[in-house]
N, C-alpha and C positions, 0 to 999 in steps of 0.2 A: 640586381634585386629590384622586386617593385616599388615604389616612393606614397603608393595608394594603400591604404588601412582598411580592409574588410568594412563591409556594414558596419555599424552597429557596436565599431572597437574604436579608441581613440587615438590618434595622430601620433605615427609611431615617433616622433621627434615633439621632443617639449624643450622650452625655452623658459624659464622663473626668473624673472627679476623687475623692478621696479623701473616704470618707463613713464616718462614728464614732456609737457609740453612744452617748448623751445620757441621763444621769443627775439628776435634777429633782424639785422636792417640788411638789406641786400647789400648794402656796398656803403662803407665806413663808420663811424662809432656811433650809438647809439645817438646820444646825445647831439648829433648834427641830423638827425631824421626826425623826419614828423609821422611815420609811419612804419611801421616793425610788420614782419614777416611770421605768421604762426608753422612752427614745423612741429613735428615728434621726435623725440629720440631717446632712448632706452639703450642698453650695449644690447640684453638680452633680448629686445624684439627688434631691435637690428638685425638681429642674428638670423631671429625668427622672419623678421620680411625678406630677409638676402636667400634662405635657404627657399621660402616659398617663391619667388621669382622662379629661381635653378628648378622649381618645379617640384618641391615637397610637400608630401603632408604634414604639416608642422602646427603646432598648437602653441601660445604664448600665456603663461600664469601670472598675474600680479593682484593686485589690489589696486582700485583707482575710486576716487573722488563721485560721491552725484551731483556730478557740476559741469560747467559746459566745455572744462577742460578734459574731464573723464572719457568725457561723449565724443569729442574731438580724437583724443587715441584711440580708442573702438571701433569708429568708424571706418580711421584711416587704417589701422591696423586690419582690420576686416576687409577694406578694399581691395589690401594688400595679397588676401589672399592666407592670411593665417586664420586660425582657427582661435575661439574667444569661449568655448563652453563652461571652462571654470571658472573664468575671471569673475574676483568678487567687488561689487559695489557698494560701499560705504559712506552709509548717511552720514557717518559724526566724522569723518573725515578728509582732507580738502585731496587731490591731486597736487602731486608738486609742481614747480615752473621751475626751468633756467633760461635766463637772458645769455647771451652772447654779444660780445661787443665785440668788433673787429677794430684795431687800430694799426695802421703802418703796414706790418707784414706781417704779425702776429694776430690771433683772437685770445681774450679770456673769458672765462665762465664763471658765472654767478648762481649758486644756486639757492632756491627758495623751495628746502624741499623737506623743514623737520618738523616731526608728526604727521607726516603725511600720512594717508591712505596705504601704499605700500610698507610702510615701518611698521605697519601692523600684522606683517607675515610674519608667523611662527608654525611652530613642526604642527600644529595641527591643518595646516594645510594639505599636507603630505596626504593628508585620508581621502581626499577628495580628488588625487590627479593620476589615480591608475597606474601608479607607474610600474607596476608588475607586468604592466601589459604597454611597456614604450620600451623600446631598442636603445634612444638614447635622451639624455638631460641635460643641456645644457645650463651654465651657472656662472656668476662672474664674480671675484672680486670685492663686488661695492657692495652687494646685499646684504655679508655680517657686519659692513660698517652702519646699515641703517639704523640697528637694534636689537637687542639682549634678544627679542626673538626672532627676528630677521638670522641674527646669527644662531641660534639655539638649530634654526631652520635647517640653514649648512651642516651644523653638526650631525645632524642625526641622516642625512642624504650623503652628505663624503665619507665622514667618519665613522660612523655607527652603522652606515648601511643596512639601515632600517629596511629596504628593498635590496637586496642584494644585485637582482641582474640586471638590474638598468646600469648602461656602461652613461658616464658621467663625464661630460666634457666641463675642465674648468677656463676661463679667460680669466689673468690674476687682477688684469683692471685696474691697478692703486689710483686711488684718488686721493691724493695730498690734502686736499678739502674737507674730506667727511673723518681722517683720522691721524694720526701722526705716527710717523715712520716706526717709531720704537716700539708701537705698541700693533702694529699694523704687520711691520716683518715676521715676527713670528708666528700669525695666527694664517696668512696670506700660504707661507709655509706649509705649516701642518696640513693645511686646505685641497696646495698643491700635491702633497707626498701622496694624500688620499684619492685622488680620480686616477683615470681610465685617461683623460687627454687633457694634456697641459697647454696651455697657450701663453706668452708672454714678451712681451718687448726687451732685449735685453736693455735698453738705459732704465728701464723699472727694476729692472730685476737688479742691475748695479746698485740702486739708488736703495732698494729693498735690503739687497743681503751680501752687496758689497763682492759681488761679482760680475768682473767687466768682459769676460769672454762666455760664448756659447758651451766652451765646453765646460768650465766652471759653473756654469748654471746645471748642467749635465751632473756635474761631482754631487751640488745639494738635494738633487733630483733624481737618484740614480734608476728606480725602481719603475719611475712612472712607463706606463706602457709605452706612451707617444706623446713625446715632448718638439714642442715647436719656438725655437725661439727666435723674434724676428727682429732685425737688426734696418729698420726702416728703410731707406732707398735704397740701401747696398743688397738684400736680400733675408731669407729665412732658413733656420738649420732645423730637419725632423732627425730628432734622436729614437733609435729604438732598439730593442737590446744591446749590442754593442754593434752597430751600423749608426752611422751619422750622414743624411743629405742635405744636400744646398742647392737651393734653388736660387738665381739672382732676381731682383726687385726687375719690374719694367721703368722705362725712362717715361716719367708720366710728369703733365702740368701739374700741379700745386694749386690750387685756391683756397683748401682749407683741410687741413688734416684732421680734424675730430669726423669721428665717425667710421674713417678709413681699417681701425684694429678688429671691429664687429663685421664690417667687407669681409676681411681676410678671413676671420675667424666662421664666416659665412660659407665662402667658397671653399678654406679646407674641407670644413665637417662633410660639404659635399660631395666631394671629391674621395675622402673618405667612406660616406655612406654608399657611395656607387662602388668601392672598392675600383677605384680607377687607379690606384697606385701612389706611392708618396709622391713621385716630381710631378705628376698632375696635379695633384692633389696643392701642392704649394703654389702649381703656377693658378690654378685655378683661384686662389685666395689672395695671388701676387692682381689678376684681374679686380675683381671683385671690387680691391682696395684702392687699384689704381682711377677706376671708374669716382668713385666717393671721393676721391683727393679734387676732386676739379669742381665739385658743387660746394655750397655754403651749410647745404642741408645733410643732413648724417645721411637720408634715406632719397637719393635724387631717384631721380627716372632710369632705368637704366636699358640698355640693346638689350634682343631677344635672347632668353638665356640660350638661345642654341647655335646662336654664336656667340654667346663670350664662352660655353664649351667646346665648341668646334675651333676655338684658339686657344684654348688653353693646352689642347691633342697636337702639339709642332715640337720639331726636335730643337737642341739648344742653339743653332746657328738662327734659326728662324727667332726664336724666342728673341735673343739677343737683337734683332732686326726690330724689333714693334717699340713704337713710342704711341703713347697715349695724351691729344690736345683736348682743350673743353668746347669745341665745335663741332656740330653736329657727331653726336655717338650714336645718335641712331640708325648712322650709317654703317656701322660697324658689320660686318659680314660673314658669313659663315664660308671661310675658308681656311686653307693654308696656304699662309703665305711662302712666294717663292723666293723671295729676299730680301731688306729691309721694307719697312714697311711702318708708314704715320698713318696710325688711327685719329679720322679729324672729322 
């Protein structure tokens, strides 16, 4: 299928959710730097930059700040190659920030993001983003945590299906930060029962609803079309009618895990959108995320997309051969490899 949208029609891939600027030292805690690193990061225009790399039309919705944080996502988000037509800008309200503080072998996250600009989305958005005329929507998670209308938002796109044919990819996302488990599991839920493609980690999904295997997340899930649930280094299970696959995770360096679930959640969709088949399709998201583990940035630089899909097209012996180092990826090549093989 083509990934180019007619004249004059909008970007058959949309992306909705709220995306902030990220404040970061390159190398240890904040508080021993004298100067912090500006990035972007969003799950949902992660998603939307990861898909536009792989060479999509893809469009990204939120609401942002007219401020020079606003102007800073716009930019780069546009650099990126995604599409900004309906993003809306709001005078009375700021752009969020979060800081990241790396200590030891861990990061944590701070965020400074309520009233924002984006907590101002509600279903009357929905009028303005075509979606009668997009293939699909992607959604995450943290967006009913922003706001009675933030979520009213969700409501009326999962559940109510205000548009009917837009197929709806969900990432469940939980941010322990913006809600608490008891009141977060059941809505997160209902969310999941309602789309077209599920995504979710299973330790979230333990932590959620108290199911520690892939296929228990399957039992509270049964109906979803295409459920993925990814079980970090070890690998990801796509469930679909009663078929379950497994793809395994690639042996990749670590530098920084935030960012790497919007990768994955990147490379499936398009794996998917190409109708490349499910064990591409995983390994394609197994790249994707192994690429984002080795930068500090959600959204690094990454190889040409035509080769991290001309690797993602290897059978399991090869697969199982690739490790992934944070030294030169632009090296990375558009082949099949013949036997193990360090990507460096």
């Amino acid at each position: 299928m083509t990934n180019l949208s007619p004249e004059g029609s909008p970007p058959p891939l949309l992306c909705l959710g709220e995306t902030m600027v990220l404040l970061t030292a390159d190398d240890g805690p904040l508080e021993e730097n004298s100067h912090v690193g500006i990035h972007v990061g969003g799950a949902e225009s992660n998603v939307a930059s990861g898909l536009a790399h792989l060479g999509h039309d893809v469009e990204w919705f939120s609401r942002v700040g007219d401020d020079p944080f606003g102007r800073i996502i716009i930019d780069f988000l546009r650099d990126r190659g995604v599409q900004l037509d309906t993003v809306v800008v709001d005078s009375t309200r700021s752009t969020g920030i979060y800081l990241k503080n790396r200590e030891a072998d861990r990061s944590r996250v701070f965020y400074y993001r309520s009233g924002s600009a984006a907590s101002a989305m509600g279903p009357e958005d929905l009028l303005s983003l075509n979606l009668e005329r997009r293939s699909l929507c992607h959604v995450s998670g943290i967006t009913p945590a922003l706001s009675t209308t933030a979520d009213a938002l969700m409501q009326r796109l999962i559940i109510e299906r205000e548009v009917p044919g837009v197929q709806v990819s969900f990432d469940v996302n939980y941010r322990p930060a913006l809600w608490d488990t008891a009141v977060a599991a059941p809505r997160l839920l209902e969310l999941a029962r309602g789309a077209d493609i599920v995504v979710v980690g299973r330790d979230e999904a333990e932590a959620l609803w108290d199911t520690p295997r892939a296929e228990d997340v399957r039992n509270i899930l049964p109906d979803v079309p295409h459920l993925v649930v990814k079980d970090a280094a070890i690998g990801a299970t796509h469930f679909a009618a009663d078929r379950a696959t497994f793809e395994p995770a690639l042996k990749a360096e670590v530098v920084d895990p935030v960012g790497a679930g919007d990768a994955f959640a990147a490379g499936f969709l398009s794996g998917m959108v190409r109708s490349l088949g499910v064990p591409r399709a995983l390994r394609l998201g197994h790249l994707m995320a192994g690429l984002t583990l080795q930068h500090v940035s959600d959204l690094p630089a990454l190889p040409p997309a035509k080769s991290i899909l001309s690797l993602s097209d290897v059978g399991p012996e090869d697969w199982a051969g690739i490790s992934l180092s944070s030294s030169h990826l632009d090296d990375l090549r558009s082949f099949i490899p013949k036997g193990p093989v360090h990507v460096s």
